[in-house]
VEXKOLMI-27636 format. One line per field, with one value per atom (N, C-alpha, C): residue number from 1; atom name; residue in one letter; x, y, z. Coordinates in nm, 2 decimals. Layout:
! residues N
k NUM, ... .
a CA, ... .
r A, ... .
xx X, ... .
yy Y, ... .
zz Z, ... .
This chain:
! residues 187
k 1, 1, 1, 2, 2, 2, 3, 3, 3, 4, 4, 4, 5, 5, 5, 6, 6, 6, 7, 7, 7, 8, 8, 8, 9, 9, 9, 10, 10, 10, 11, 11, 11, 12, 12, 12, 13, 13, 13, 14, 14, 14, 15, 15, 15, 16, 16, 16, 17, 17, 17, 18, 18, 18, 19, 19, 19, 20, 20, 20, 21, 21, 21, 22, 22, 22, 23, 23, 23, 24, 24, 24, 25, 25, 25, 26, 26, 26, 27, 27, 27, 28, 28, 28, 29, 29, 29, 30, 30, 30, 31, 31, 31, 32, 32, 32, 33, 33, 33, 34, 34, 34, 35, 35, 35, 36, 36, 36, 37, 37, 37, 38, 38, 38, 39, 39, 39, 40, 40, 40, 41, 41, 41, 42, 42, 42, 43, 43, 43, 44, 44, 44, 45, 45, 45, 46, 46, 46, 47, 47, 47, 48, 48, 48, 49, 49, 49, 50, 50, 50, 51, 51, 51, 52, 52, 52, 53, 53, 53, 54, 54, 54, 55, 55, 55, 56, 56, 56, 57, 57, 57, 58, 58, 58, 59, 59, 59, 60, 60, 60, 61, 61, 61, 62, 62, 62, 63, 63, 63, 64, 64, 64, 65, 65, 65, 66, 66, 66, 67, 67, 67, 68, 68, 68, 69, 69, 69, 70, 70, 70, 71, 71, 71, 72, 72, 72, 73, 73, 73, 74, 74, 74, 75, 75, 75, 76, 76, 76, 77, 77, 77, 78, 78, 78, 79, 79, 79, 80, 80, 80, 81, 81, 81, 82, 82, 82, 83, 83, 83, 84, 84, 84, 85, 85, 85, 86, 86, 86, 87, 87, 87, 88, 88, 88, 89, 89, 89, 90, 90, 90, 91, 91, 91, 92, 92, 92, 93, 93, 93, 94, 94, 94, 95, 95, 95, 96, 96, 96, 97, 97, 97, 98, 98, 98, 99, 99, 99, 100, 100, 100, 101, 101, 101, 102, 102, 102, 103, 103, 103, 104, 104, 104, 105, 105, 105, 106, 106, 106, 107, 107, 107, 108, 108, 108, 109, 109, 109, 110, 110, 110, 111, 111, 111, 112, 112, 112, 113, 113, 113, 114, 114, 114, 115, 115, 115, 116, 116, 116, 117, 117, 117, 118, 118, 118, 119, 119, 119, 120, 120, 120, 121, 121, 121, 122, 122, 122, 123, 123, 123, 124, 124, 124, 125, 125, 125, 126, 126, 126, 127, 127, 127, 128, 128, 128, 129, 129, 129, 130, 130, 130, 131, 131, 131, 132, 132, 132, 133, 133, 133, 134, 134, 134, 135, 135, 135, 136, 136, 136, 137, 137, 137, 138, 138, 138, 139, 139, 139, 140, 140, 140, 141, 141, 141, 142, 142, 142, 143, 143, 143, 144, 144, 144, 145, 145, 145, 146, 146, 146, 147, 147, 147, 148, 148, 148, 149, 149, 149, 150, 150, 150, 151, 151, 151, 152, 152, 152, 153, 153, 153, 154, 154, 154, 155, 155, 155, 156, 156, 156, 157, 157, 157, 158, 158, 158, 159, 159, 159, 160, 160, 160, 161, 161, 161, 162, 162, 162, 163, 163, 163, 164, 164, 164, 165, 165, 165, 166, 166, 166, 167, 167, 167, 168, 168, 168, 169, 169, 169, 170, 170, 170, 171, 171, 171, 172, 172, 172, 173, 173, 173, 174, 174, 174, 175, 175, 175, 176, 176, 176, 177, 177, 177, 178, 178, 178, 179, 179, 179, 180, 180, 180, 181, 181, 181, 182, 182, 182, 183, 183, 183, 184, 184, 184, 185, 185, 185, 186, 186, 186, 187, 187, 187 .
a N, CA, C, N, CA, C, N, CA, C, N, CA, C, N, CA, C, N, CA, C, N, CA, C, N, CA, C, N, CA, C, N, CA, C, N, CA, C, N, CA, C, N, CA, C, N, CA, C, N, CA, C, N, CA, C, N, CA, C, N, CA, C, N, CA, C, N, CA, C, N, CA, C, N, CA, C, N, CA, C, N, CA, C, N, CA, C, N, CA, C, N, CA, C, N, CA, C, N, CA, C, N, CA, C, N, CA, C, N, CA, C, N, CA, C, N, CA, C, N, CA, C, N, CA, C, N, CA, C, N, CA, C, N, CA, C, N, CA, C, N, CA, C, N, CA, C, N, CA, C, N, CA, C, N, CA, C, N, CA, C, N, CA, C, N, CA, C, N, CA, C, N, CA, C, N, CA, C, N, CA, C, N, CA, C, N, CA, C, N, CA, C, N, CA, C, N, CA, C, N, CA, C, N, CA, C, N, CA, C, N, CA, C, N, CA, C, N, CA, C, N, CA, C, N, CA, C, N, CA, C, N, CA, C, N, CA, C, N, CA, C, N, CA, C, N, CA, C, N, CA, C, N, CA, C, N, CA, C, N, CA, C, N, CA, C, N, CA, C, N, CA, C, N, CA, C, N, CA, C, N, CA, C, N, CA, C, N, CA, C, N, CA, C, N, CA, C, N, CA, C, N, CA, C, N, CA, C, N, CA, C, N, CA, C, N, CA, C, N, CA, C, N, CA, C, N, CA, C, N, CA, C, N, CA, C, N, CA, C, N, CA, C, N, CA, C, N, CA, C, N, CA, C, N, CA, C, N, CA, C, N, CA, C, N, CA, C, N, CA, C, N, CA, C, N, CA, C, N, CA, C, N, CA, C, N, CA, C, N, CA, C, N, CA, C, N, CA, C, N, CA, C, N, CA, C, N, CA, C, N, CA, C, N, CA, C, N, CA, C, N, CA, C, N, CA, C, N, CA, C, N, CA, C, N, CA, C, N, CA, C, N, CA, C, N, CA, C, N, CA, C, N, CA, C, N, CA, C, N, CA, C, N, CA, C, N, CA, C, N, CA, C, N, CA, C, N, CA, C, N, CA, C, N, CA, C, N, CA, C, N, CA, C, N, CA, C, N, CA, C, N, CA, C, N, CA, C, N, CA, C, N, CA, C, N, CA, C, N, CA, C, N, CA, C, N, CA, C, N, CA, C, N, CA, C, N, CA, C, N, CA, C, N, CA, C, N, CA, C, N, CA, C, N, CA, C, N, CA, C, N, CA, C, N, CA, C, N, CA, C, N, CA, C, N, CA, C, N, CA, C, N, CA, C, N, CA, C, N, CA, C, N, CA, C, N, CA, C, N, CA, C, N, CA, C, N, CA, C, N, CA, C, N, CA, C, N, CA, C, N, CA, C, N, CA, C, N, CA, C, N, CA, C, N, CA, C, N, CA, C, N, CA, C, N, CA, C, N, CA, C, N, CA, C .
r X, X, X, X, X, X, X, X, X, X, X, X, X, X, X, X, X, X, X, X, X, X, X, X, X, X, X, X, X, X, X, X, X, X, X, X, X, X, X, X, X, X, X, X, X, X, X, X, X, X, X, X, X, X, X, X, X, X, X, X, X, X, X, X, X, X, X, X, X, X, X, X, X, X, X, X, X, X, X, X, X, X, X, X, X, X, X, X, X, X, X, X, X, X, X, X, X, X, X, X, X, X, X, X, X, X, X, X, X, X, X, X, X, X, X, X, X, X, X, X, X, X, X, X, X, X, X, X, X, X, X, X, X, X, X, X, X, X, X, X, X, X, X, X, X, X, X, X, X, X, X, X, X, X, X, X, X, X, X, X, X, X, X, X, X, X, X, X, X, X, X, X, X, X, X, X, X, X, X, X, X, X, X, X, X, X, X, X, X, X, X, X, X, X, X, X, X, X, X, X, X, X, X, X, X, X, X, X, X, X, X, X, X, X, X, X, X, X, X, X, X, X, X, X, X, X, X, X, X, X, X, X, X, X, X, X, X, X, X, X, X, X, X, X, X, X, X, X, X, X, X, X, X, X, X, X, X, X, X, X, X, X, X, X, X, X, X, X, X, X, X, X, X, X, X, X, X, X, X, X, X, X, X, X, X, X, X, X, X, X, X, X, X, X, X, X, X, X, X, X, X, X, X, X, X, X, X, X, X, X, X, X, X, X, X, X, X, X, X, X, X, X, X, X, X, X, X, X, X, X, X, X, X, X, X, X, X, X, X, X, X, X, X, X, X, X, X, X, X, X, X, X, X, X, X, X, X, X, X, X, X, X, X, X, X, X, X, X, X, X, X, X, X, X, X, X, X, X, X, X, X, X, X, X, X, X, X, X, X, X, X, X, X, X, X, X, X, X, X, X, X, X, X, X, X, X, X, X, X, X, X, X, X, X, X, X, X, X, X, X, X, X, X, X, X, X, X, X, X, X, X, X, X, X, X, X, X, X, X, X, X, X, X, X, X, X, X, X, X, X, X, X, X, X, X, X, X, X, X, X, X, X, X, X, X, X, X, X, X, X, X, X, X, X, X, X, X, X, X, X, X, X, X, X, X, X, X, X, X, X, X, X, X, X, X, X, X, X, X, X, X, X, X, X, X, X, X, X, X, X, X, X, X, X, X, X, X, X, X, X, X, X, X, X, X, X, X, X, X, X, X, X, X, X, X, X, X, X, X, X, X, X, X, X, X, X, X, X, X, X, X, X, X, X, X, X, X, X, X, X, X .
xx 0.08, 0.00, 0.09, 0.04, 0.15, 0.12, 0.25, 0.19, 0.18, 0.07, -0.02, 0.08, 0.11, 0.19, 0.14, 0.13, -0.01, 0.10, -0.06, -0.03, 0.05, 0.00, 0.05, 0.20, 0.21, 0.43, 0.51, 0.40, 0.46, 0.46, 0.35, 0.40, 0.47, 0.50, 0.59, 0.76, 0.75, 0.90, 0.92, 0.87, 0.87, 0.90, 0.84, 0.87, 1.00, 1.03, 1.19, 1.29, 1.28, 1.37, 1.39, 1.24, 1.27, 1.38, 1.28, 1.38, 1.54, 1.55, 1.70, 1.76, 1.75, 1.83, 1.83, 1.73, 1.71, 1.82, 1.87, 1.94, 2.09, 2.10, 2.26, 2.26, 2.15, 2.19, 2.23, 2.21, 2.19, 2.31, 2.42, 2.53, 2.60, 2.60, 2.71, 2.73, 2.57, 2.58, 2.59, 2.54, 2.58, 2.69, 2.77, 2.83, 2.85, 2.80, 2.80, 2.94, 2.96, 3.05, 3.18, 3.26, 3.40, 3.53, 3.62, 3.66, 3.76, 3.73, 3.85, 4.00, 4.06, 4.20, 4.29, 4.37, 4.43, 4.52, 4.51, 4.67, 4.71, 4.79, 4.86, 4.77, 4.75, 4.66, 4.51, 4.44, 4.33, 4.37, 4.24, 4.23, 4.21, 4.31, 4.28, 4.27, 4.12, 4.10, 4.13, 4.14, 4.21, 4.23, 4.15, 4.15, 4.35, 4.39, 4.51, 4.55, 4.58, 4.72, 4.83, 4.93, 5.08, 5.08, 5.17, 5.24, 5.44, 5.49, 5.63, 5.60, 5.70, 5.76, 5.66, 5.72, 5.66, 5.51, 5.48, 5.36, 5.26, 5.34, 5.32, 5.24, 5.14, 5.09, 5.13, 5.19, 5.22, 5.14, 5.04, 4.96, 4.82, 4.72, 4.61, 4.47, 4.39, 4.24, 4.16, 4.22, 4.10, 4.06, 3.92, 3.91, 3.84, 3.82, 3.72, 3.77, 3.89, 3.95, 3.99, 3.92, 3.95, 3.95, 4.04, 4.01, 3.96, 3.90, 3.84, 4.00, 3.89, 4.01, 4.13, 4.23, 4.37, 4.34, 4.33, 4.34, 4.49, 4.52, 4.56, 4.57, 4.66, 4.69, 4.77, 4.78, 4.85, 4.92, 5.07, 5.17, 5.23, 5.17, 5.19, 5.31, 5.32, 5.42, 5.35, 5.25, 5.18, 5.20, 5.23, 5.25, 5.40, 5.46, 5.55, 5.58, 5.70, 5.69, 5.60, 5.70, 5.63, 5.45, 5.43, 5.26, 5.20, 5.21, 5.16, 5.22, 5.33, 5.34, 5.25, 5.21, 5.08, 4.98, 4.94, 4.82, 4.75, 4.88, 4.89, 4.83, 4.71, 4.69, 4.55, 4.49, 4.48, 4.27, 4.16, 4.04, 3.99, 3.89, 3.75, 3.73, 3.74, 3.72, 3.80, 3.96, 4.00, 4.12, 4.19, 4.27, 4.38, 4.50, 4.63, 4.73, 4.82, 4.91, 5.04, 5.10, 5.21, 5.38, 5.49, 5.57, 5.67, 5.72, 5.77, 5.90, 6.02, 6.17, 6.16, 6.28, 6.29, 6.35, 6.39, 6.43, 6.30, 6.23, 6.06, 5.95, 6.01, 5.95, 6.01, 6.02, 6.10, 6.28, 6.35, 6.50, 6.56, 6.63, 6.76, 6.81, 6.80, 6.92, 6.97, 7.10, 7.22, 7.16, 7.14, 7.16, 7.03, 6.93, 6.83, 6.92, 6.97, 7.11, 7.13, 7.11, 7.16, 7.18, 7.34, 7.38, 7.39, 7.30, 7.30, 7.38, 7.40, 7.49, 7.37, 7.46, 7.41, 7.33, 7.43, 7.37, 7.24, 7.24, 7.06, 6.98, 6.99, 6.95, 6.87, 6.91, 6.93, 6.80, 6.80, 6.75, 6.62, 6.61, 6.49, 6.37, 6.47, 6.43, 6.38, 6.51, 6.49, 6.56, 6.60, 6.65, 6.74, 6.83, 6.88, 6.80, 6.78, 6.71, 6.80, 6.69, 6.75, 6.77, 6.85, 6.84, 6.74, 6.66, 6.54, 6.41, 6.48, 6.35, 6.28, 6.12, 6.11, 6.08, 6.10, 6.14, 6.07, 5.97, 5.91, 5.98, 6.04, 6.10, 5.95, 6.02, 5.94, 6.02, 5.97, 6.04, 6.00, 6.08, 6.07, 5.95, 5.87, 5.72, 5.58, 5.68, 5.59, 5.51, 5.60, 5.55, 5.62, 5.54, 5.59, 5.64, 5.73, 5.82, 5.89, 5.87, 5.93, 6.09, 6.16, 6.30, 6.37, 6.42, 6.49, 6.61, 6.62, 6.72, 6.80, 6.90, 7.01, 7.14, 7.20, 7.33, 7.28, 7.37, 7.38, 7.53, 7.63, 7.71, 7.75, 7.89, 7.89, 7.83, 7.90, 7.91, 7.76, 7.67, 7.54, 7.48, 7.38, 7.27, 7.26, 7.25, 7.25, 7.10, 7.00, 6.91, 6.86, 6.78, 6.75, 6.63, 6.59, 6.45, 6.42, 6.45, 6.43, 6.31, 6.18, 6.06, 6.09, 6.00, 6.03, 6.01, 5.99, 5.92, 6.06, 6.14, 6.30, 6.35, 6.42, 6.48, 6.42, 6.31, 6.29, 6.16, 6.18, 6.10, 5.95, 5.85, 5.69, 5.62, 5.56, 5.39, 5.24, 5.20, 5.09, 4.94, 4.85, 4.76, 4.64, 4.63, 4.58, 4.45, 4.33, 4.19, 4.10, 4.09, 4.09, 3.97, 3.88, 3.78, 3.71, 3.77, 3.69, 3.82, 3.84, 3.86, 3.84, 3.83, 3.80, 3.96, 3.88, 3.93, 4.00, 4.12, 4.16, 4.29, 4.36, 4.47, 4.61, 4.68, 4.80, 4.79, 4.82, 4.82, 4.68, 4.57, 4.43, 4.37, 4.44, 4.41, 4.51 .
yy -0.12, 0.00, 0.12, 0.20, 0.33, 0.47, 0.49, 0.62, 0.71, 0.76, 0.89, 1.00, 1.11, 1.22, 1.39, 1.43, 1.55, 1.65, 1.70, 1.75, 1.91, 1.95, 2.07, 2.07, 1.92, 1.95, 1.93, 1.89, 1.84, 1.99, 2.10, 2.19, 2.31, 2.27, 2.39, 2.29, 2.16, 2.13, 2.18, 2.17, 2.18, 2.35, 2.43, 2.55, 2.62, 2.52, 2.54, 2.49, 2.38, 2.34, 2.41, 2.51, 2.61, 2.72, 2.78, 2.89, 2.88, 2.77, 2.66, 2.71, 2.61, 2.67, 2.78, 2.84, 3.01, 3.07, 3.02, 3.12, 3.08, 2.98, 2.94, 2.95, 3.01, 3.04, 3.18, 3.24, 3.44, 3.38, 3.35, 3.36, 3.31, 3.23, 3.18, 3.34, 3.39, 3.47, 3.62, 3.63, 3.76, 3.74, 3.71, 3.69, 3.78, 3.92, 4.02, 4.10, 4.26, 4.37, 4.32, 4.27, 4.24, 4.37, 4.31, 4.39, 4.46, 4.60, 4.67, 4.73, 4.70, 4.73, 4.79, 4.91, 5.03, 4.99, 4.98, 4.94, 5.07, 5.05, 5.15, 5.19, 5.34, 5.35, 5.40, 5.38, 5.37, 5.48, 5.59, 5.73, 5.73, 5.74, 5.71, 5.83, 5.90, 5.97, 5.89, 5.98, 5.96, 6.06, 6.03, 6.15, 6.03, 6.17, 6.13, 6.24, 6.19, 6.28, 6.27, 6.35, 6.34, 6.37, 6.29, 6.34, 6.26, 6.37, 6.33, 6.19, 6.14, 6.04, 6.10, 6.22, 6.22, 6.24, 6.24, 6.24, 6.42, 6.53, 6.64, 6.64, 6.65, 6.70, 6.77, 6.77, 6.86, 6.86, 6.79, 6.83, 6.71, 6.78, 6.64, 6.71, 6.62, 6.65, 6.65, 6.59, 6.58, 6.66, 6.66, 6.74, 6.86, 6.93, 7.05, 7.17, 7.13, 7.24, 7.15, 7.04, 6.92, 7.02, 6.96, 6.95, 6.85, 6.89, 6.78, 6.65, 6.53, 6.43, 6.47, 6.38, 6.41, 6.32, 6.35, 6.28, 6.27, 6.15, 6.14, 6.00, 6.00, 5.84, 5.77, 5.64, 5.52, 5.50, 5.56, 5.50, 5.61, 5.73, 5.87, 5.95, 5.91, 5.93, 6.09, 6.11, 6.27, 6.27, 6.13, 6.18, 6.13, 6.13, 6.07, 5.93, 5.87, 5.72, 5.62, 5.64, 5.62, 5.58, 5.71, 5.73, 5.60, 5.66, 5.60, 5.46, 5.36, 5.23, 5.19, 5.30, 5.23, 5.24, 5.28, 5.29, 5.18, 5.14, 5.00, 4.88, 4.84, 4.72, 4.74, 4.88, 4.91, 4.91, 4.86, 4.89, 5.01, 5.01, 5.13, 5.12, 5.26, 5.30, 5.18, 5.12, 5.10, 5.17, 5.18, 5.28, 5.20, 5.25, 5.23, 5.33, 5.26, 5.39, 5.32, 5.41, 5.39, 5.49, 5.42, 5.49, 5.48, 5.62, 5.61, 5.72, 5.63, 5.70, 5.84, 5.86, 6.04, 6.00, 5.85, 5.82, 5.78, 5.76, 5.74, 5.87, 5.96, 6.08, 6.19, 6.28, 6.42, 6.38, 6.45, 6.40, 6.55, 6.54, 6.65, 6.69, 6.81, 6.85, 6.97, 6.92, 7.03, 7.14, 7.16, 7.27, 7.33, 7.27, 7.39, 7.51, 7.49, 7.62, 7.73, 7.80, 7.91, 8.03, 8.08, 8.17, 8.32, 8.42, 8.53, 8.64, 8.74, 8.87, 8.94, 8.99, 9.09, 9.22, 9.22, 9.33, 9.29, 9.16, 9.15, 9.07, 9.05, 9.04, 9.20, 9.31, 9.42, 9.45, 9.45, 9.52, 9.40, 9.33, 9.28, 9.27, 9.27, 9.25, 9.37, 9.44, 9.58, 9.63, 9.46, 9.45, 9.32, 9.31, 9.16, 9.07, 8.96, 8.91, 8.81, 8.75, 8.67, 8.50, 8.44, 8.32, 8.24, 8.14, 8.11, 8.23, 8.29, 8.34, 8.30, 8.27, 8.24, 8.35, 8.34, 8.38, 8.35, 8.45, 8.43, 8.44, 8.30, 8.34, 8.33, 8.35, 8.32, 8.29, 8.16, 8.12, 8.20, 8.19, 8.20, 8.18, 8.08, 8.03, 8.13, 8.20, 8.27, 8.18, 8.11, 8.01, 8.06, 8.06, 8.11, 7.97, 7.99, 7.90, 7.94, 7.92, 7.95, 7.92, 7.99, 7.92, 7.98, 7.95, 7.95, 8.01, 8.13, 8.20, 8.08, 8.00, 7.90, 8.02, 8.11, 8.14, 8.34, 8.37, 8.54, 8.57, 8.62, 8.69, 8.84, 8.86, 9.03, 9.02, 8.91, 8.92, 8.86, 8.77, 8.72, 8.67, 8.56, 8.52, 8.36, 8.26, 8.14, 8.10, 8.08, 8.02, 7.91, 7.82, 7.67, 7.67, 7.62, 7.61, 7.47, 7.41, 7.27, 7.26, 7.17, 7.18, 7.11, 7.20, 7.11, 6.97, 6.90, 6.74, 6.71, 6.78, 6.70, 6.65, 6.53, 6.47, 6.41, 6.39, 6.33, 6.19, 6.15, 6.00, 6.09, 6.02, 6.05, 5.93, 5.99, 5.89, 5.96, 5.86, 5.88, 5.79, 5.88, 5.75, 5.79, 5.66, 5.65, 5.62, 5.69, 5.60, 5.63, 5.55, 5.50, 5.54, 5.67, 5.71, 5.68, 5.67, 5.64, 5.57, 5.46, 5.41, 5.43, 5.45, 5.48, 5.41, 5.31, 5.23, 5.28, 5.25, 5.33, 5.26, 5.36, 5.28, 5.41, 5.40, 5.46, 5.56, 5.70, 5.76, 5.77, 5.75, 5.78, 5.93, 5.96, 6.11, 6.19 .
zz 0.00, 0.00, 0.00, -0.12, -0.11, 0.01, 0.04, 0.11, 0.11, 0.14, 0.13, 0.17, 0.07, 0.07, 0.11, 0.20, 0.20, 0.12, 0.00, -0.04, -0.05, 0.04, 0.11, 0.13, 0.21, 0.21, 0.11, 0.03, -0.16, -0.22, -0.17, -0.25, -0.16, -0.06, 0.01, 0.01, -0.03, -0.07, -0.21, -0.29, -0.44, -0.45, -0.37, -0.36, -0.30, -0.15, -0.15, -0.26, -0.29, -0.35, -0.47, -0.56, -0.66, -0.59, -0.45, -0.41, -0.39, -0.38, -0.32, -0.48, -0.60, -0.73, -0.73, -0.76, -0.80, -0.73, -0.58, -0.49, -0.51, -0.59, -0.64, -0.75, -0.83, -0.99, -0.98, -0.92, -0.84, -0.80, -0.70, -0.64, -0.77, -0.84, -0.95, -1.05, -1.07, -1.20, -1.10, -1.02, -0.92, -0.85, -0.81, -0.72, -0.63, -0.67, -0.56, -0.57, -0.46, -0.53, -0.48, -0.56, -0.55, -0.44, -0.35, -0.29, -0.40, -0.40, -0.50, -0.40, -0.46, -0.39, -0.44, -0.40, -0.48, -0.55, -0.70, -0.75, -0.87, -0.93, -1.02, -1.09, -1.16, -1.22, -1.15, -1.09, -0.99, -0.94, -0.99, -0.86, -0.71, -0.65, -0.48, -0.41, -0.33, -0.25, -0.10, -0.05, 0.09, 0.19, 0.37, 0.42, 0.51, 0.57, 0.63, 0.76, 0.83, 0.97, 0.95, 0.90, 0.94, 1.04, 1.14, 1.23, 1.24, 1.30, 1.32, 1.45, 1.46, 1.56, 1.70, 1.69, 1.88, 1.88, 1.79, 1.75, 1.74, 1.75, 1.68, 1.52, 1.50, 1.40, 1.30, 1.19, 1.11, 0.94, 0.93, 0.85, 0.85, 0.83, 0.83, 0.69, 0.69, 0.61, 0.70, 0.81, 0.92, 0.99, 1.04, 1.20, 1.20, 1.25, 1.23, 1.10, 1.12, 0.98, 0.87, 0.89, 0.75, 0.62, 0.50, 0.36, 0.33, 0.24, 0.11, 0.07, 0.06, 0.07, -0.05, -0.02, -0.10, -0.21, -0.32, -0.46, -0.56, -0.55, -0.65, -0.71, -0.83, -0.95, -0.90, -0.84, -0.81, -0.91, -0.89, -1.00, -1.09, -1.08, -1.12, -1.06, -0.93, -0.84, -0.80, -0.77, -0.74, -0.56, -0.52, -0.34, -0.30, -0.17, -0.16, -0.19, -0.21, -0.22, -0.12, 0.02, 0.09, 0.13, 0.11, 0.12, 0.02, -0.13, -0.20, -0.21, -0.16, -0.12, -0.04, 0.13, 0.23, 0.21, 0.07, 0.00, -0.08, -0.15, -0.26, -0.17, -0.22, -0.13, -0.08, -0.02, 0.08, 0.01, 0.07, 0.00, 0.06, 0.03, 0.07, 0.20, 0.24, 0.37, 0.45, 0.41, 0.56, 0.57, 0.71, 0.74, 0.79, 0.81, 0.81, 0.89, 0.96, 1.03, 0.97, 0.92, 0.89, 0.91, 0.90, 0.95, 0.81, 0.77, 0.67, 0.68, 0.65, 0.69, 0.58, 0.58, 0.51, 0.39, 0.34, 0.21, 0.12, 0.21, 0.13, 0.16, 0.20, 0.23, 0.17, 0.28, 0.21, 0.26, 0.15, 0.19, 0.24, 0.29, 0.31, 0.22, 0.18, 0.01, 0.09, 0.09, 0.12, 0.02, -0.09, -0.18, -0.15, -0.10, -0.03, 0.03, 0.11, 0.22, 0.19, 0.16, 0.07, 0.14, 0.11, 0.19, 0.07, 0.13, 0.03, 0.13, 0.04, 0.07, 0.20, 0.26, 0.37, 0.24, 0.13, 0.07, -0.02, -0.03, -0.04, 0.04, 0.14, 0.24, 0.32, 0.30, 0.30, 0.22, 0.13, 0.03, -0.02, 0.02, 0.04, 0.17, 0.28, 0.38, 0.50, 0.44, 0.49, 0.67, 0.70, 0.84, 0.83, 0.93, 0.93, 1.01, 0.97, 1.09, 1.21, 1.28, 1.39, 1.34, 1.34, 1.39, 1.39, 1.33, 1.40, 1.28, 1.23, 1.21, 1.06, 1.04, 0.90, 0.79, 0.66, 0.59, 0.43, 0.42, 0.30, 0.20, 0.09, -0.02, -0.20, -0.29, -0.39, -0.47, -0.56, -0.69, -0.84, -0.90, -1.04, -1.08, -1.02, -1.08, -1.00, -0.91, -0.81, -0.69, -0.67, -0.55, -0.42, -0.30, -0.19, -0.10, -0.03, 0.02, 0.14, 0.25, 0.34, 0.38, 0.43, 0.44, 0.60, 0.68, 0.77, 0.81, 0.88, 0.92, 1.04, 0.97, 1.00, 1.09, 1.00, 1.06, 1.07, 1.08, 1.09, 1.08, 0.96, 0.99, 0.93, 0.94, 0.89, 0.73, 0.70, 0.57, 0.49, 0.50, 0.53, 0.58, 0.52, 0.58, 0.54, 0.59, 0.58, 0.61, 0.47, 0.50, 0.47, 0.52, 0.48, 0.41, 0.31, 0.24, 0.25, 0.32, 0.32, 0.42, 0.37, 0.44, 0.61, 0.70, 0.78, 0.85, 0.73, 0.77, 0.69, 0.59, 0.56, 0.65, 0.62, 0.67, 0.82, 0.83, 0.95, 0.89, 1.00, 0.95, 0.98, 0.95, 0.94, 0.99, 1.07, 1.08, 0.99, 0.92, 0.87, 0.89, 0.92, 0.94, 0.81, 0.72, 0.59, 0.64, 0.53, 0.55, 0.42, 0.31, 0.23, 0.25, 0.11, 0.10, 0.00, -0.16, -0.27, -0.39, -0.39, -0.51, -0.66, -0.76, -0.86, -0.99, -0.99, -1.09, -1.23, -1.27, -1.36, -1.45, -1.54, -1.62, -1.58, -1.59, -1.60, -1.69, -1.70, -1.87, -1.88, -1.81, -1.89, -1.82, -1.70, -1.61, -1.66 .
């Protein structure tokens, strides 16, 4: 004697077992949004904190006087080495602290140093200064640039244009705002 099947659990199995394929034909052909991860090429926004070693602040996007995130091309070379190495890798919205020496940062160039005549020192300045004191210069391009009263003597003025994050190691803490997929050469 055969047995009696109600029909009711014949059609709420027949109905899982549709929902059952349907939901593994959707995962094979959807599979859903792939993690993207910053490689060369690929526009990377990014909010960030510099700070030195002791942990001094010397420049951020963040915080009540934030900027708008830092943009640039992976592989372009538009940030420091450094930076853009603890970037490579790095997906959406996650963050990173990283510590980056002064040969993957800003370097020391002796030839920033520049020691000019008391007699134009004079004539630009209008006074000699102190030791210690900063010093608005301008390039050729009309870029302002600060530079550092290093020495004082009869004869001139010894000043440094070297930024002051040269030559010192950097902490940075990275956080990965918008990815935007891309080729090398196409921005």
């Amino acid at each position: 004697m055969a047995k009696k099947v109600n029909p009711m659990l014949a059609i709420v199995g027949g109905l899982f077992a549709v929902l059952l394929i349907f939901a593994l034909i959707s995962v094979v052909l959807y599979p859903g949004p792939t993690v993207v991860e910053a490689t060369d090429g690929d526009t990377v926004s990014v909010h960030y904190i510099g700070k030195y070693e002791n942990g001094t602040v010397f420049d951020s996007n963040q915080g009540e006087n934030g900027k708008a995130p830092l943009t640039f091309v992976m592989g372009n070379h538009e940030v420091i080495p450094g930076f853009e190495n603890a970037v490579h890798g790095m997906k959406a919205h996650e963050t990173k602290t990283v510590t980056i020496p002064p040969e993957d940062a800003y370097q020391y160039n002796p030839d920033l140093v520049i020691t000019y005549s008391m007699d134009e020192v004079l004539a630009a300045l209008g006074t000699v200064p102190e030791v210690g004191t900063q010093v608005p210069m301008y390039t050729v391009t009309g870029l302002t640039v600060v530079g550092v009263v290093t020495n004082v003597t009869d004869s001139g003025v010894v000043i440094d244009l070297n930024p002051d994050t040269a030559g010192k190691t950097l902490v940075f803490e990275i956080t990965i705002v918008n990815i935007k997929k891309g080729e090398i050469g196409s921005h």
